[in-house]
LUMDOTOR-893304 format. One line per field, with one value per residue: residue in one letter; x, y, z of N, C-alpha, C in turn. Coordinates in steps of 0.05 Angstrom, whole numbers, always signed. Atoms other than C-alpha are relative to their C-alpha. Layout:
BEGIN
res a/...
n_x X/...
n_y Y/...
n_z Z/...
ca_x X/...
ca_y Y/...
ca_z Z/...
c_x X/...
c_y Y/...
c_z Z/...
//
This chain:
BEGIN
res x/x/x/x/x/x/x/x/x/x/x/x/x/x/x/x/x/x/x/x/x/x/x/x/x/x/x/x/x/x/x/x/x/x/x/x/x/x/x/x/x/x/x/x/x/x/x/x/x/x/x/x/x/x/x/x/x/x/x/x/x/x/x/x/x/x/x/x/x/x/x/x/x/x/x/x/x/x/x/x/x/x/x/x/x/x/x/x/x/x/x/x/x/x/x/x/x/x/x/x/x/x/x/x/x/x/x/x/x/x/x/x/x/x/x/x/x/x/x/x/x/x/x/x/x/x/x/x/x/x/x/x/x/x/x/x/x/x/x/x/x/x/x/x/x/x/x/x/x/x/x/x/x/x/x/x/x/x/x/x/x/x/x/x/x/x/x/x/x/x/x/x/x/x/x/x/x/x/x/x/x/x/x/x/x/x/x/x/x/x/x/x/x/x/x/x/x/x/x/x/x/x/x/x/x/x
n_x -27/-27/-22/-14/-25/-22/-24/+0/-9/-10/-22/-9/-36/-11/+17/+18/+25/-2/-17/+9/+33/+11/+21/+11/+33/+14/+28/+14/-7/+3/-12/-10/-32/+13/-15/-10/-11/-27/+3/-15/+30/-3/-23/+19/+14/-16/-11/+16/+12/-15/-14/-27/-17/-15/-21/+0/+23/+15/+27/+14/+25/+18/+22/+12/-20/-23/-13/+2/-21/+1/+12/+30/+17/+13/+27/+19/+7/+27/-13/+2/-20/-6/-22/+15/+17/+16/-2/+21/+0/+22/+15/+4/+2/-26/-20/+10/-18/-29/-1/+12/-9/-9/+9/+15/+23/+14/+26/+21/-2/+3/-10/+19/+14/-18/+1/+36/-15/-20/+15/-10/+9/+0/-29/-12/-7/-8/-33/-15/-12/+25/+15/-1/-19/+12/+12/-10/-2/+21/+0/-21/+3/+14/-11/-19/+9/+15/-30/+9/-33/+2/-15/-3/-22/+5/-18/+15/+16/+13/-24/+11/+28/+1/+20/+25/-24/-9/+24/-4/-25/-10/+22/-8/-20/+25/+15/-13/-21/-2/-11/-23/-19/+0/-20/+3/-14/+8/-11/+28/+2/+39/+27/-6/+1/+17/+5/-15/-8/-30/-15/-32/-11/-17/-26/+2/-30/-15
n_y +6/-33/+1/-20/+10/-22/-6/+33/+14/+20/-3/+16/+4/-30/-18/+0/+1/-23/-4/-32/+0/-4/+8/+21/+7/-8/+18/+4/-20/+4/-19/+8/-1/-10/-4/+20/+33/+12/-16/+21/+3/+31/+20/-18/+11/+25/-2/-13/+32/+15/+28/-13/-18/-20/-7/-23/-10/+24/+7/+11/+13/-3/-2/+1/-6/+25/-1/+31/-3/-5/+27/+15/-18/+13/+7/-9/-22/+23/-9/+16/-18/+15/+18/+29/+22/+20/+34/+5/+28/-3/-11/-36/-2/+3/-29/-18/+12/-2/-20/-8/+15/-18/-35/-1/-10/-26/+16/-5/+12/+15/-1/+2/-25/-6/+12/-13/-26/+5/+10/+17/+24/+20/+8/+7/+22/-3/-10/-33/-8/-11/-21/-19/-10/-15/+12/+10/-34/+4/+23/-11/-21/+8/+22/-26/-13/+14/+6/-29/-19/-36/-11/+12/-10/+2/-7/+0/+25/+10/+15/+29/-1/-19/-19/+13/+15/-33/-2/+10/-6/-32/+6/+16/-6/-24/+18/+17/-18/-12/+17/+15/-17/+13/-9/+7/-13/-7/-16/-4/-11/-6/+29/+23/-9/-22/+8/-4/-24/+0/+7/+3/+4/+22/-7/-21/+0/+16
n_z +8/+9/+14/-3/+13/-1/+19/+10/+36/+16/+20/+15/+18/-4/+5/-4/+4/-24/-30/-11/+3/-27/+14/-25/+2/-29/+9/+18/+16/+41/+26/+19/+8/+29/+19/+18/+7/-5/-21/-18/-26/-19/-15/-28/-22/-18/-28/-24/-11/-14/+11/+14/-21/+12/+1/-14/-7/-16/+5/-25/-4/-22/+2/-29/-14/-9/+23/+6/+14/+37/+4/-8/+18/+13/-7/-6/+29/+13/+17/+22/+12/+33/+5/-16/+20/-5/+5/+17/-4/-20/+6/-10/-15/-8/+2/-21/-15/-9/-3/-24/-26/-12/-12/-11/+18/-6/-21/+11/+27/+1/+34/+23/+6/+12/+29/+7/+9/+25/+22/+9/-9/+16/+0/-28/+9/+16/-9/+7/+29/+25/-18/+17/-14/-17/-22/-25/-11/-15/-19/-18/-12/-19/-18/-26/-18/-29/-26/-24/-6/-11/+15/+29/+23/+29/+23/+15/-11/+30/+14/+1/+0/+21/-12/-9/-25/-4/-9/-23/-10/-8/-13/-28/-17/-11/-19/-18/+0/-26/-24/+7/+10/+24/+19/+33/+16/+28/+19/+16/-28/+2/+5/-35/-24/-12/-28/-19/-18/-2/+22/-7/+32/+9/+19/-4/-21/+8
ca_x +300/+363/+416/+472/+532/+599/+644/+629/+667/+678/+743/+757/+837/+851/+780/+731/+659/+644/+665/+653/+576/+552/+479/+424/+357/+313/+251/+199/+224/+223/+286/+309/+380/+380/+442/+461/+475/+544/+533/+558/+477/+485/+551/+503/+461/+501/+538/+482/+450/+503/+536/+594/+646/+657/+731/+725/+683/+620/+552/+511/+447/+388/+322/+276/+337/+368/+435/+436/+502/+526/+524/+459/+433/+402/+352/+320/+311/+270/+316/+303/+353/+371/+424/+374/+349/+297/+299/+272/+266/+206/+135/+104/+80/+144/+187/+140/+147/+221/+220/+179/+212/+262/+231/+166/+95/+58/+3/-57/-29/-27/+7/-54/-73/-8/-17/-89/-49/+1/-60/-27/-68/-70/+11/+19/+31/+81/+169/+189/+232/+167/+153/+159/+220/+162/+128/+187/+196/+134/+146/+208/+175/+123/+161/+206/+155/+109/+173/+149/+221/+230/+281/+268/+316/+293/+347/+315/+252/+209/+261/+226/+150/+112/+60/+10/+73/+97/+27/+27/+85/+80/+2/+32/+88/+37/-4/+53/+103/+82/+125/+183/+243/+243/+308/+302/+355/+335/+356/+275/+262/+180/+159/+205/+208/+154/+135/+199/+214/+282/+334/+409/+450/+495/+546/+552/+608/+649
ca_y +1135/+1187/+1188/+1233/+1241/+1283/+1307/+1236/+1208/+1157/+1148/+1097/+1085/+1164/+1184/+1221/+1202/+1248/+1278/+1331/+1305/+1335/+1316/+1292/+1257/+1267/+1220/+1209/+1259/+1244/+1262/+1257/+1242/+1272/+1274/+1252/+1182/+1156/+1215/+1166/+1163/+1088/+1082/+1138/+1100/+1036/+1068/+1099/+1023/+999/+950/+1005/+1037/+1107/+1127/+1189/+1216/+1178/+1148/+1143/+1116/+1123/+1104/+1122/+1161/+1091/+1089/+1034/+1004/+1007/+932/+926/+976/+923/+901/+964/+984/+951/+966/+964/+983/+957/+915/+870/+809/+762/+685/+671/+593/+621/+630/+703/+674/+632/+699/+738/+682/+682/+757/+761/+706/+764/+833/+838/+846/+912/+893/+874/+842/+778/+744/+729/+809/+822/+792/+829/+889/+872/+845/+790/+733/+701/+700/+674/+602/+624/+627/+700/+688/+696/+755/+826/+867/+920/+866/+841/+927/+921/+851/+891/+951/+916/+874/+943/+983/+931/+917/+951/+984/+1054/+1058/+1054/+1065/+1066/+1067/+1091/+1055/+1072/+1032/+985/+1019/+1052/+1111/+1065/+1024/+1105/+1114/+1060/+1063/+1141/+1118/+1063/+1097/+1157/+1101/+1069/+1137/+1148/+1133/+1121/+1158/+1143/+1164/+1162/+1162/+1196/+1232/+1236/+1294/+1303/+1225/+1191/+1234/+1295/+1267/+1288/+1347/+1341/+1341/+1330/+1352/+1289/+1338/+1393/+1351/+1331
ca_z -444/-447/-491/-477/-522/-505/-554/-589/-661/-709/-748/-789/-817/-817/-839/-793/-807/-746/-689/-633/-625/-562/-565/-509/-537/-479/-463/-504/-555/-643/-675/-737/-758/-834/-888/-948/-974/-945/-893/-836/-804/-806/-772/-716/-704/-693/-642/-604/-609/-584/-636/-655/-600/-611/-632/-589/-535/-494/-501/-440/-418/-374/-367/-311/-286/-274/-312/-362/-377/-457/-462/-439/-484/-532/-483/-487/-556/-610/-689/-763/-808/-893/-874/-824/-850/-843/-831/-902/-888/-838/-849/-820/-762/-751/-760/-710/-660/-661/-654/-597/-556/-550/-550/-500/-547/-543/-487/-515/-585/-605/-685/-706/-700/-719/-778/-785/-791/-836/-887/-890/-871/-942/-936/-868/-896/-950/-935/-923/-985/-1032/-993/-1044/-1013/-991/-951/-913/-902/-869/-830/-805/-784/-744/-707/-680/-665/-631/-584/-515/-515/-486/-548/-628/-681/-746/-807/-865/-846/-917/-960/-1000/-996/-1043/-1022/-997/-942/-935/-907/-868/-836/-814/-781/-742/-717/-697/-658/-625/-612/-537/-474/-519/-551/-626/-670/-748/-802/-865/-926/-942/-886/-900/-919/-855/-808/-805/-737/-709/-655/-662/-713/-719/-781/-794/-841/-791/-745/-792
c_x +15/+19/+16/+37/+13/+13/+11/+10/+10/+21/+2/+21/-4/-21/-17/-29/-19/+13/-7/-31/-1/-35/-12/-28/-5/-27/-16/-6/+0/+22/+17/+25/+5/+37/+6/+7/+25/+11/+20/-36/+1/+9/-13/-9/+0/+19/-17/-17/+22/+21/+28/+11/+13/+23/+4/-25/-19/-23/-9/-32/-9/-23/-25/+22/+8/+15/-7/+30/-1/-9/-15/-17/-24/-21/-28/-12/-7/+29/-6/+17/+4/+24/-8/-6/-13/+2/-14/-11/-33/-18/-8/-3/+28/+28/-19/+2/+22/+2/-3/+12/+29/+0/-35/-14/-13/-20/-26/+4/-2/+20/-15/-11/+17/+5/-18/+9/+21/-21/+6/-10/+0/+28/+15/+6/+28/+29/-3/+19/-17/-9/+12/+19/-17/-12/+14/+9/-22/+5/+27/-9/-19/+9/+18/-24/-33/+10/-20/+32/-11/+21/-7/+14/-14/+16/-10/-27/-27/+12/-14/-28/-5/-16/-20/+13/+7/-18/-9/+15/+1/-32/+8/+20/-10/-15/+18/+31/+4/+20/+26/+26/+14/+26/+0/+26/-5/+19/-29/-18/-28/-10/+13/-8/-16/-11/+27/-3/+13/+17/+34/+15/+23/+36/+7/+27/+9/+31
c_y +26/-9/+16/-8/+16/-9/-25/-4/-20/+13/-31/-4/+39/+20/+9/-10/+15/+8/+30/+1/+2/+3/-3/-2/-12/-20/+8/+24/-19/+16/-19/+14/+3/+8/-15/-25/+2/+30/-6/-3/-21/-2/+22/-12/-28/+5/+13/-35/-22/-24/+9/+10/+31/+5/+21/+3/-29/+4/-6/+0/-4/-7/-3/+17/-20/+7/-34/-9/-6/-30/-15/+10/-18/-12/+19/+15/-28/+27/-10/+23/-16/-28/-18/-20/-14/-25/-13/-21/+1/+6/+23/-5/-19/+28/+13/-18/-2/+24/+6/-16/+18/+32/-11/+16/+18/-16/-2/-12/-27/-9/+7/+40/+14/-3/+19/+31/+4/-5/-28/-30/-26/-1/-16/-25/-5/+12/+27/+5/+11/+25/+22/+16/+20/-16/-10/+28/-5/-20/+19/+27/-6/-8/+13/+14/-12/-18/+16/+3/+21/+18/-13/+20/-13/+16/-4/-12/+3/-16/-21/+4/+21/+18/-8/-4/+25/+8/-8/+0/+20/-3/-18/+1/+25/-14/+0/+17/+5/-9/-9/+20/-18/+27/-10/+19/+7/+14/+6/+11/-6/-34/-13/+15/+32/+9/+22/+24/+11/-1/+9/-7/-15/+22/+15/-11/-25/+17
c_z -7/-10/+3/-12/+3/-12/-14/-26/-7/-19/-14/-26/+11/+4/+22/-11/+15/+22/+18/+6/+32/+3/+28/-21/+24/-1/-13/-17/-35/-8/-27/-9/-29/-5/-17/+0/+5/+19/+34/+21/+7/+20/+34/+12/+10/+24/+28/+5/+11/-4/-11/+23/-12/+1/+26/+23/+18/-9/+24/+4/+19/+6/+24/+16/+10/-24/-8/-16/-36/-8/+1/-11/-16/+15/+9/-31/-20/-40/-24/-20/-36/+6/+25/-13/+17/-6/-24/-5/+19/-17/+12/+33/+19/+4/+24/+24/+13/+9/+20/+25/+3/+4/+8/-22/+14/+13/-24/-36/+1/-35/-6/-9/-8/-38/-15/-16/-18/-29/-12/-1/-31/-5/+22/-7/-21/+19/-4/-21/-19/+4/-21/+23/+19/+27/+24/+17/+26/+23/+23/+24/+15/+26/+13/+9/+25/+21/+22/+10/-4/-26/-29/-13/-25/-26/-29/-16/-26/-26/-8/-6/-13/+18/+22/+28/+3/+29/+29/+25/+20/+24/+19/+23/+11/+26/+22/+7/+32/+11/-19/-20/-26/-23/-31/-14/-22/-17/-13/+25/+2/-1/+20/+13/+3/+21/+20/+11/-6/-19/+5/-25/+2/-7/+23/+27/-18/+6
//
């Protein structure tokens, strides 16, 4: 997957939030999108996923050197971000279910092993409401990066986990990093994103 952004910005009423982003993440590259709280990283990486139109400038898309149009972006990227939610009426394997009947499972998985990995097996019966805010962290961050998408976005994707979920987290996205072009937004450069290659200072086009 390629990303290529010319002289790209958000405005909103008068304000920049950015602008002037001339950028390419290149296949299966790691970068990390890093600034401050109320920075504008969110409103980044909703327009590189495809759910925001940049004010200025273009977003374009490739994969395989096929182009891929902007509107079709979403069927290639796998996203977990704070302001996602989970069906909390579901149990774990009802929520992974729904998930999967629209992003394609990493070959070779299955829930039940899904589950295995989560630790979750004495919760799999139990609403995702009862679920501890770290655990539905976790339910979130499984269920993007065991997408087989060529694209993950991850918005501030330890949120919610203590050292232990930190841990986890940074091991499974190590596992499951190949063959794919993974963008992270942080303000926590060393515990999200140490993995990355790449980096892209948020403040620096304002």
């Amino acid at each position: 997957m390629n990303i290529i952004l010319n002289n790209t910005g958000k405005k909103f009423n008068t304000e920049w939030i950015f602008r002037n982003v001339s950028f390419t993440f290149g296949e299966e590259q790691s970068h990390a999108i890093l600034g401050r709280n109320g920075s504008g990283k969110s409103t980044f990486l909703q327009i590189l996923a495809g759910n925001m139109l940049p004010t200025a400038g273009t977003v374009t898309y490739s994969h395989n050197n096929t182009p891929i149009p902007a509107e079709q972006i979403f069927r290639h990227l796998s996203l977990v971000a704070p302001y996602q939610e989970l069906i909390e009426e579901f149990t774990l394997p009802e929520m992974l279910r729904f998930h999967f009947s629209f992003k394609n499972m990493m070959p070779g998985f299955t829930i039940g092993k899904i589950i295995d990995m989560l630790g979750f097996s004495a919760h799999r019966e139990k609403p995702i409401r009862q679920f501890s805010s770290g655990m539905k962290q976790r339910v979130k961050l499984i269920m993007a990066i065991l997408s087989d998408t060529p694209l993950l976005l991850l918005d501030e994707p330890t949120m919610n986990l203590d050292h232990a979920g930190s841990e986890w987290y940074l091991a499974l996205i190590s596992e499951f990093r190949k063959d794919r072009l993974i963008i992270v937004c942080s303000n926590l450069e060393q515990t999200e994103t140490g993995f990355c290659t790449g980096k892209l200072f948020i403040e620096d086009y304002k």
